[in-house]
C-alpha positions as a Markdown table, in Angstrom:
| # | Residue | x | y | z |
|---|---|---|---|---|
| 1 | Unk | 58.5 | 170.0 | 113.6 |
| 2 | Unk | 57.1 | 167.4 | 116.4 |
| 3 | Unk | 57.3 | 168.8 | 119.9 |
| 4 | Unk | 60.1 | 167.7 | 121.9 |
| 5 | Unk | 58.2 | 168.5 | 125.3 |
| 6 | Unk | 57.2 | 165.3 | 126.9 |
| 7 | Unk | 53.0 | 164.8 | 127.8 |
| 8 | Unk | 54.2 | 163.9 | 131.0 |
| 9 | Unk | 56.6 | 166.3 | 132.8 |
| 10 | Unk | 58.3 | 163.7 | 135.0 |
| 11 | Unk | 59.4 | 161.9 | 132.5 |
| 12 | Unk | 61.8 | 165.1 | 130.7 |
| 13 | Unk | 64.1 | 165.3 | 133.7 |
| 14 | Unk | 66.8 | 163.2 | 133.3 |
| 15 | Unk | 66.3 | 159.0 | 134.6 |
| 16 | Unk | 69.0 | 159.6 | 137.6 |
| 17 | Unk | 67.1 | 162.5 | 139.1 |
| 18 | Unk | 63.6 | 160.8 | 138.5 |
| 19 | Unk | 65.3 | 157.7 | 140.3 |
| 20 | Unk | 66.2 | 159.9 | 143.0 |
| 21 | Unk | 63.0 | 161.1 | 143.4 |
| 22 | Unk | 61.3 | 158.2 | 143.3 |
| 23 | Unk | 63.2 | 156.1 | 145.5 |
| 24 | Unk | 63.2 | 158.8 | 148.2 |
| 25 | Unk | 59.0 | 159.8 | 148.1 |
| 26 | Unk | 56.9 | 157.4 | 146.4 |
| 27 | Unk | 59.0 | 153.6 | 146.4 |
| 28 | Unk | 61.5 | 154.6 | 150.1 |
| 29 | Unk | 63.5 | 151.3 | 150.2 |
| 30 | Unk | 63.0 | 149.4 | 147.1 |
| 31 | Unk | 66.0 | 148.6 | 144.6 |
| 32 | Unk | 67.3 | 150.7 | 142.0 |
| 33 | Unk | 66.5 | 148.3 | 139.2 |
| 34 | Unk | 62.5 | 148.2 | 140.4 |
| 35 | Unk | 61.9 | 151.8 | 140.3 |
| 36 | Unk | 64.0 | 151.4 | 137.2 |
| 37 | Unk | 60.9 | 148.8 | 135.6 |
| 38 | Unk | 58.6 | 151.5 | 137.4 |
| 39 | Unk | 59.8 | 154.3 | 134.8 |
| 40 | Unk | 60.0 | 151.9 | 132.2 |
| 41 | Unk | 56.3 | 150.7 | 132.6 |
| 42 | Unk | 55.5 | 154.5 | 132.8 |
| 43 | Unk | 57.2 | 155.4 | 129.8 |
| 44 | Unk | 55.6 | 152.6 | 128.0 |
| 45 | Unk | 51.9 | 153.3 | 128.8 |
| 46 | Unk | 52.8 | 157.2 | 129.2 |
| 47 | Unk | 51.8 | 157.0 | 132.4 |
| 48 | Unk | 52.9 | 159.9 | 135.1 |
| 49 | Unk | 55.4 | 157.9 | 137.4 |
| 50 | Unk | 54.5 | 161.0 | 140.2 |
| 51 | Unk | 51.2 | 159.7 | 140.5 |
| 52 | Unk | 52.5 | 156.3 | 141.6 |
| 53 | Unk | 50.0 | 154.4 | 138.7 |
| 54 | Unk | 51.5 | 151.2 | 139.5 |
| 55 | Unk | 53.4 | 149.4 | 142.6 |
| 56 | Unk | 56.2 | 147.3 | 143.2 |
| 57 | Unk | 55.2 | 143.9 | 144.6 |
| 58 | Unk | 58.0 | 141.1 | 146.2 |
| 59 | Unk | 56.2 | 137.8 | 144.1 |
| 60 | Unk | 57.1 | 134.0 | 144.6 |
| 61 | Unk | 58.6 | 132.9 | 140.9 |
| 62 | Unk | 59.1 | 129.2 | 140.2 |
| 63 | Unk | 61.9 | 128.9 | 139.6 |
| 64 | Unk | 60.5 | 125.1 | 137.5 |
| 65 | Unk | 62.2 | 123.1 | 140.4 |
| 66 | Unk | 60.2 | 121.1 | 143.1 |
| 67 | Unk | 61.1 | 120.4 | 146.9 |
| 68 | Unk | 61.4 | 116.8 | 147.9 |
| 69 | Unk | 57.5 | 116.9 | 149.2 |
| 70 | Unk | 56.3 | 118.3 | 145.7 |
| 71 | Unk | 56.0 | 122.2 | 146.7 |
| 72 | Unk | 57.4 | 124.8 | 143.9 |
| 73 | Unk | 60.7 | 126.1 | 145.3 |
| 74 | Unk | 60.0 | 129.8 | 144.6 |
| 75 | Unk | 62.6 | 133.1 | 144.2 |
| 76 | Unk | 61.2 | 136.4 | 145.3 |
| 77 | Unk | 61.4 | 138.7 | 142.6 |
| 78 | Unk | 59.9 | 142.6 | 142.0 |
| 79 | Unk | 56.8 | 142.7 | 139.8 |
| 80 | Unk | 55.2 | 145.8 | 138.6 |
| 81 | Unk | 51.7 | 145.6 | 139.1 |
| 82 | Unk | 48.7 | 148.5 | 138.6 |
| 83 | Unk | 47.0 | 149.5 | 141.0 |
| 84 | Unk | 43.4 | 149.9 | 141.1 |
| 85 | Unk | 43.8 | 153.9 | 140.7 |
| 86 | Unk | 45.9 | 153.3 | 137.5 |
| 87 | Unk | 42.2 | 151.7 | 136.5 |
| 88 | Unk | 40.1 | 154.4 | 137.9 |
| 89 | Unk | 41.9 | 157.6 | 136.3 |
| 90 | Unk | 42.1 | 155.6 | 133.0 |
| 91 | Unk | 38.1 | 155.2 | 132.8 |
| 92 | Unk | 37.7 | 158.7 | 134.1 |
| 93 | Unk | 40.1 | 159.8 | 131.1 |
| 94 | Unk | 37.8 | 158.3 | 128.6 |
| 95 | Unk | 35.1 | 160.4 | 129.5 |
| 96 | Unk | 32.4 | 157.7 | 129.0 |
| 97 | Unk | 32.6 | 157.0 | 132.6 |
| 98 | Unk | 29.5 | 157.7 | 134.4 |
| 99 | Unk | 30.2 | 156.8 | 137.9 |
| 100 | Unk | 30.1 | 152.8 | 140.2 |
| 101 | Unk | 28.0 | 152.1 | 142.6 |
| 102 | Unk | 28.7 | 151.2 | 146.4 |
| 103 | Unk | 30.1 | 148.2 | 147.2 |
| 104 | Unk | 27.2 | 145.3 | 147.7 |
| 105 | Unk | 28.0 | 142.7 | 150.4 |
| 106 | Unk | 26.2 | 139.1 | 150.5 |
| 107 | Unk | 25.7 | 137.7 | 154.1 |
| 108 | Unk | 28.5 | 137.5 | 156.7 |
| 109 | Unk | 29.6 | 134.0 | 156.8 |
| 110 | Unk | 32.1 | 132.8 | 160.5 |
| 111 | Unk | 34.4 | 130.5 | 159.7 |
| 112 | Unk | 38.1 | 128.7 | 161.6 |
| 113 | Unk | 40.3 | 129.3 | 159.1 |
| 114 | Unk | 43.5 | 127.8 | 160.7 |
| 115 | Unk | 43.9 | 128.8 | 164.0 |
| 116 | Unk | 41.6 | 132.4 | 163.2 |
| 117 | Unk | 38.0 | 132.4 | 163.5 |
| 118 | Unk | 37.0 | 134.9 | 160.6 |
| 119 | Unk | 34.0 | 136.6 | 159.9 |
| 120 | Unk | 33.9 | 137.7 | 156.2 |
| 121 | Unk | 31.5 | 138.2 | 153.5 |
| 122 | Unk | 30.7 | 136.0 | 151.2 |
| 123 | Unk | 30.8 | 138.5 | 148.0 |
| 124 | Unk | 30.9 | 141.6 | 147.0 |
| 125 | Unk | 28.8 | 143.1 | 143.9 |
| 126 | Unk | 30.3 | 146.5 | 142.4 |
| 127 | Unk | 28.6 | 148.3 | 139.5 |
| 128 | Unk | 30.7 | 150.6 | 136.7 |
| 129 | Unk | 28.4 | 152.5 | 134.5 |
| 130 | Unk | 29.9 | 153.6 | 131.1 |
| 131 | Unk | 28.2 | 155.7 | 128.7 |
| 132 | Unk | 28.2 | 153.5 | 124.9 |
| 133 | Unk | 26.3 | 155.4 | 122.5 |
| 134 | Unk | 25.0 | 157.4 | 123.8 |
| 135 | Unk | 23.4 | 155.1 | 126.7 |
| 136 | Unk | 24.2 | 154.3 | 130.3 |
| 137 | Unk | 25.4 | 151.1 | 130.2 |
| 138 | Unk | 25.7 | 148.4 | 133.5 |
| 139 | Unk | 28.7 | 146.9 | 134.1 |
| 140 | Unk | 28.3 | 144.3 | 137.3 |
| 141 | Unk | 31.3 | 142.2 | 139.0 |
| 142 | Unk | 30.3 | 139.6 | 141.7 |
| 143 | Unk | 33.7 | 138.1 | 143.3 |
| 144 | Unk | 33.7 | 135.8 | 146.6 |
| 145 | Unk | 35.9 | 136.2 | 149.6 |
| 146 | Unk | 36.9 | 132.6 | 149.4 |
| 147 | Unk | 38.3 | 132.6 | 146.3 |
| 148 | Unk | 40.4 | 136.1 | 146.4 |
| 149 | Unk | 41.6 | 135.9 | 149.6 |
| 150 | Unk | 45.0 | 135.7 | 150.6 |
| 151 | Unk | 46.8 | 133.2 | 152.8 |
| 152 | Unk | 49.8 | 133.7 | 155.1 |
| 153 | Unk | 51.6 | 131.0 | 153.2 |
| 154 | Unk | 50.8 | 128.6 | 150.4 |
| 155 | Unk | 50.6 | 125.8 | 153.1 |
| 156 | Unk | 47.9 | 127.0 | 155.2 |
| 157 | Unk | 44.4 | 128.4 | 155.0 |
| 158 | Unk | 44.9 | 131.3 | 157.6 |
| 159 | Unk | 44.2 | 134.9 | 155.9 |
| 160 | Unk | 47.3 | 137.2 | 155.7 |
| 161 | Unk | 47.3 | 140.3 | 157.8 |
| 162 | Unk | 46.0 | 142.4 | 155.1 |
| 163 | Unk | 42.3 | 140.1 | 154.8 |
| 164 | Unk | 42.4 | 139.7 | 158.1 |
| 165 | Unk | 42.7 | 143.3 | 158.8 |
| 166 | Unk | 40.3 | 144.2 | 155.9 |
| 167 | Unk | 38.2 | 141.3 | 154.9 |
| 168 | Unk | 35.6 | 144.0 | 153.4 |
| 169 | Unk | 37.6 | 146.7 | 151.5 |
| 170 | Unk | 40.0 | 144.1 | 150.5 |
| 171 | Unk | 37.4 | 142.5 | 148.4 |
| 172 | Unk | 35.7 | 145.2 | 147.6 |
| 173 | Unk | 39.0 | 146.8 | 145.7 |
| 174 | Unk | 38.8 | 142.9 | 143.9 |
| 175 | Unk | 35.5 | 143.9 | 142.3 |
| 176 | Unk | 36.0 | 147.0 | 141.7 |
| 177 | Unk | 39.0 | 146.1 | 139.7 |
| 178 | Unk | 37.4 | 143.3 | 137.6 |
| 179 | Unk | 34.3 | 145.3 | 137.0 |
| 180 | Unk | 36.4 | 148.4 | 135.8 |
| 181 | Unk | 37.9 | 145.8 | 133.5 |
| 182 | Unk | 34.6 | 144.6 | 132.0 |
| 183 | Unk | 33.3 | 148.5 | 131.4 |
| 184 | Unk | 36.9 | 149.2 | 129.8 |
| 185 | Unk | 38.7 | 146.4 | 128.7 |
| 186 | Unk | 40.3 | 148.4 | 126.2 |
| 187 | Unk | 42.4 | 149.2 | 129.4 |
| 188 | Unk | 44.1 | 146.7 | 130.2 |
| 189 | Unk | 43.1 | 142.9 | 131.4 |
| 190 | Unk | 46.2 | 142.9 | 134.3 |
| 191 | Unk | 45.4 | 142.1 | 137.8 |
| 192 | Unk | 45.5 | 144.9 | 140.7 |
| 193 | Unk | 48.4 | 144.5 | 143.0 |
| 194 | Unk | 45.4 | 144.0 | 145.8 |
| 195 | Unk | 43.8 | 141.3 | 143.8 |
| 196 | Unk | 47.2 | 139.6 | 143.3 |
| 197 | Unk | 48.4 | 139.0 | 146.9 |
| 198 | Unk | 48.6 | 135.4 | 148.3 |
| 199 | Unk | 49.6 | 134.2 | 144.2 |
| 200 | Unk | 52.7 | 133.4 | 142.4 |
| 201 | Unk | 54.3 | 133.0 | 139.0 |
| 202 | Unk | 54.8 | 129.5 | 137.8 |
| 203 | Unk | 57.6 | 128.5 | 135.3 |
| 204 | Unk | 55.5 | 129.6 | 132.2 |
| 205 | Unk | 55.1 | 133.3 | 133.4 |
| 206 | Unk | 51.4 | 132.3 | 134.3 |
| 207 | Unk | 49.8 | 133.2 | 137.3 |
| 208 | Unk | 48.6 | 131.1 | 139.5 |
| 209 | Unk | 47.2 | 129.8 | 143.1 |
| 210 | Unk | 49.5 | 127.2 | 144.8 |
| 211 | Unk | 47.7 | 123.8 | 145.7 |
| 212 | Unk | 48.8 | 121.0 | 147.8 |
| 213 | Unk | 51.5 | 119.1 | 146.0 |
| 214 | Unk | 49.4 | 115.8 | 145.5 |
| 215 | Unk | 51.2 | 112.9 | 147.6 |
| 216 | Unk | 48.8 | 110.9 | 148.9 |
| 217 | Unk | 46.2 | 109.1 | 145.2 |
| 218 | Unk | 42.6 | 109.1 | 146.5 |
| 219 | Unk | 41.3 | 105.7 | 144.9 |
| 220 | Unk | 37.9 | 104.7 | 144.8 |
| 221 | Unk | 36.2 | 101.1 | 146.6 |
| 222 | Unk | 37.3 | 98.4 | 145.1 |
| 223 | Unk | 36.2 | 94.3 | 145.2 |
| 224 | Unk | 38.6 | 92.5 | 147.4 |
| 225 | Unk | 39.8 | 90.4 | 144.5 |
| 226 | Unk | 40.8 | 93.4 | 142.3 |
| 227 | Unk | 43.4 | 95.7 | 143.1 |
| 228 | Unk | 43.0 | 99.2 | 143.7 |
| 229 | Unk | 43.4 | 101.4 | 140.6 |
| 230 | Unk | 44.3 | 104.9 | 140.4 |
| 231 | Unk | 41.7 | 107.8 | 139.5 |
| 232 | Unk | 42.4 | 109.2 | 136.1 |
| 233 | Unk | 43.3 | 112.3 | 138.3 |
| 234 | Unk | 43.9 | 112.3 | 141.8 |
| 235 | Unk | 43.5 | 114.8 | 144.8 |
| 236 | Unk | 45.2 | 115.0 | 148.1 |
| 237 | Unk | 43.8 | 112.7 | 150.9 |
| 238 | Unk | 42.3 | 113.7 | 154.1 |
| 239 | Unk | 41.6 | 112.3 | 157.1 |
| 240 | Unk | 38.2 | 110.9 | 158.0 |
| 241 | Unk | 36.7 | 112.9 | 160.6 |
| 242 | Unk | 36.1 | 110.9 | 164.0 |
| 243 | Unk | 32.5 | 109.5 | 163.2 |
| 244 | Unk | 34.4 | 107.6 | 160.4 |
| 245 | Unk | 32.7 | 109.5 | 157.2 |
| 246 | Unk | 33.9 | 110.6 | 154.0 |
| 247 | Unk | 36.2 | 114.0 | 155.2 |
| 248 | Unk | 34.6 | 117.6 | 153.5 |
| 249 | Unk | 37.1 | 118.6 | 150.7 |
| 250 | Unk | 39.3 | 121.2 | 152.1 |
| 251 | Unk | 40.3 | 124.4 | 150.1 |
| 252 | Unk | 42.9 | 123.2 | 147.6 |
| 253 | Unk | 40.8 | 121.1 | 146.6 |
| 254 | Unk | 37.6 | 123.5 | 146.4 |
| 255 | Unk | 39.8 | 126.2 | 144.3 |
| 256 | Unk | 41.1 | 123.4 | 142.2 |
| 257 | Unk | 37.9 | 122.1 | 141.3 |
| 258 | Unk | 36.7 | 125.9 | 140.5 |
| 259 | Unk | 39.7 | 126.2 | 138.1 |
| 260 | Unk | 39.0 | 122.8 | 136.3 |
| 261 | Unk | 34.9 | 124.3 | 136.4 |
| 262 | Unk | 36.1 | 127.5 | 134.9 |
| 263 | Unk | 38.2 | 125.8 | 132.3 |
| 264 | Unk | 35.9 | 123.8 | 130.6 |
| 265 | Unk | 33.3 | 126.1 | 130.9 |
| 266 | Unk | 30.8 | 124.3 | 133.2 |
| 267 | Unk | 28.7 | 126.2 | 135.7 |
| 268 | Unk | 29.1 | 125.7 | 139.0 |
| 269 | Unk | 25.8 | 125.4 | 139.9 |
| 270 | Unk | 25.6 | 122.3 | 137.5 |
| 271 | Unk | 28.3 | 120.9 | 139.1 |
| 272 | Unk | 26.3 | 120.7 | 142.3 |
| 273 | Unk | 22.7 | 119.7 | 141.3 |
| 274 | Unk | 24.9 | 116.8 | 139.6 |
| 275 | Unk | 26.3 | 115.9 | 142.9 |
| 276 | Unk | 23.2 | 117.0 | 145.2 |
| 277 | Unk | 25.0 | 120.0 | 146.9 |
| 278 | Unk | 23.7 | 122.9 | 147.8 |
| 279 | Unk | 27.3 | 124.7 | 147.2 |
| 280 | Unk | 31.1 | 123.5 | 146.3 |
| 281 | Unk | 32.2 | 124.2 | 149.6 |
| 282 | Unk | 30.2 | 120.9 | 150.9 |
| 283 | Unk | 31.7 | 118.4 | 148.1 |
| 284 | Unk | 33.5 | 114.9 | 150.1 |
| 285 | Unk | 36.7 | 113.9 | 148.7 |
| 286 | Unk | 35.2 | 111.0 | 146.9 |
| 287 | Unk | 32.7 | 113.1 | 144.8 |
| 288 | Unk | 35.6 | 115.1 | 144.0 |
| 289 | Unk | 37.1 | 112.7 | 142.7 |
| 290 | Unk | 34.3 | 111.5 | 140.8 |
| 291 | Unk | 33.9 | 115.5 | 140.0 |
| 292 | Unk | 37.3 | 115.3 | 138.4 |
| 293 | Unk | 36.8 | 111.9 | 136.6 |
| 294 | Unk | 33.0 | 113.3 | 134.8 |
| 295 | Unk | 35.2 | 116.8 | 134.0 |
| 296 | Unk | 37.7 | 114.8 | 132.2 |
| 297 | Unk | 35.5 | 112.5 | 130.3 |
């Protein structure tokens, strides 16, 4: 006759004293139906809920409607997300793990972002070692600060207070994460709460960053006999800077470009020997447009 003891011990008192629990220790303040997707998720995944494996994160859902200037109106709902501990006692419960490395920082880059002058690195390298038959086995994730980090509102390029406060261990927990994914995908392939600040839900359920809604077509030189014709794809104007040159992409654009880079499987560094730039960050708005018109061909 099976066992009717539960492998977790939280989970065999009853759901209205675990709530109780709960709401007054580990989630003070949240809503009775969030810690209710908390035990849920725990009793799913079997999961001790006492251990706090996952967190309750506020996210912007889409609700599929946009504003009259072409943002996503967005509801707050609760999301349960893991967080990167859920990841680490998951490995160590495998036992093939065999340890990470420190965090590995690439140079310190200063930069106005907004109204804050930030000083941030530009990467961080973590290393998870996994023992595979027998053999210690390398597991390396490299993630930049510019395209994890989270702003105060999908309208502006200032860093919330968390990456301001943390530019370092913020991104470090962001490679941590995705290299404990490559060691163990078997695990799971969901985002850290950490890794998922600063992005919403669209319509579909999908992840995503929020660009600029795109009002204003960027059309290339034309004769003065012909009229202008639309790009194939456009991306938001900017002004020209006060010399009168071609403006520097800003970082929509940049994370845009990344996205449509990403999706048809083209490195980035190809990207920029075709358009003579020694990184994405330095692309004009016309050769992003012409990016976007030799992606789409």
């Amino acid at each position: 006759m099976t066992s009717s003891i539960p492998a977790v011990p939280a989970l065999g008192i009853s759901e209205a004293e675990l709530m109780q629990v709960l709401k007054n220790s580990l989630y003070p303040g949240a809503k009775e139906e969030s810690i209710k997707l908390v035990i849920g998720y725990c009793k799913a995944a079997g999961l001790d809920p006492m251990q706090k494996p996952v967190h309750i994160v506020p996210m912007p859902v889409s609700t599929g409607q946009k504003d009259r200037d072409g943002w996503d109106i967005k509801e707050t709902r609760d999301v349960i997300m893991p967080g990167i501990g859920l990841y680490r006692t998951q490995a160590a419960r495998t036992g093939e793990y065999a340890g990470i490395s420190e965090p590995e920082f690439g140079e310190d880059v200063v930069e106005k972002l907004g109204e804050v002058e930030m000083t941030y690195p530009r990467w961080c390298k973590v290393t998870v070692r996994r023992i595979v038959q027998g053999h210690v086995v390398e597991f390396t994730a490299r993630e930049f600060w510019k395209e994890n980090y989270a702003t105060r509102s999908a309208k502006v390029t200032e860093p919330n207070a968390m990456w301001k406060r943390r530019p370092y261990g913020q991104l470090a927990k962001c490679a941590e994460g995705q290299s404990l994914r490559k060691a163990f995908p078997e695990l799971g392939a969901q985002p850290t709460a950490d890794e998922m600040e600063g992005k919403f839900i669209d319509a579909h359920g999908m992840v995503v960053e929020e660009i600029e809604p795109e009002k204003m077509p960027v059309v290339q030189p034309q004769s003065k006999s012909k009229p202008a014709a639309k790009a194939a794809e456009t991306l938001p104007a900017k002004t020209a800077n006060g010399n009168g040159d071609d403006p520097v992409a800003g970082a929509n654009i940049i994370a845009h470009l990344r996205r449509k880079l990403v999706a048809q499987s083209v490195p980035e560094a190809d990207a920029c020997k075709k358009f003579g730039l020694d990184k994405l960050e330095d692309i004009r708005v016309p050769q992003a447009n012409e990016c976007l018109a030799w992606l789409n061909n």
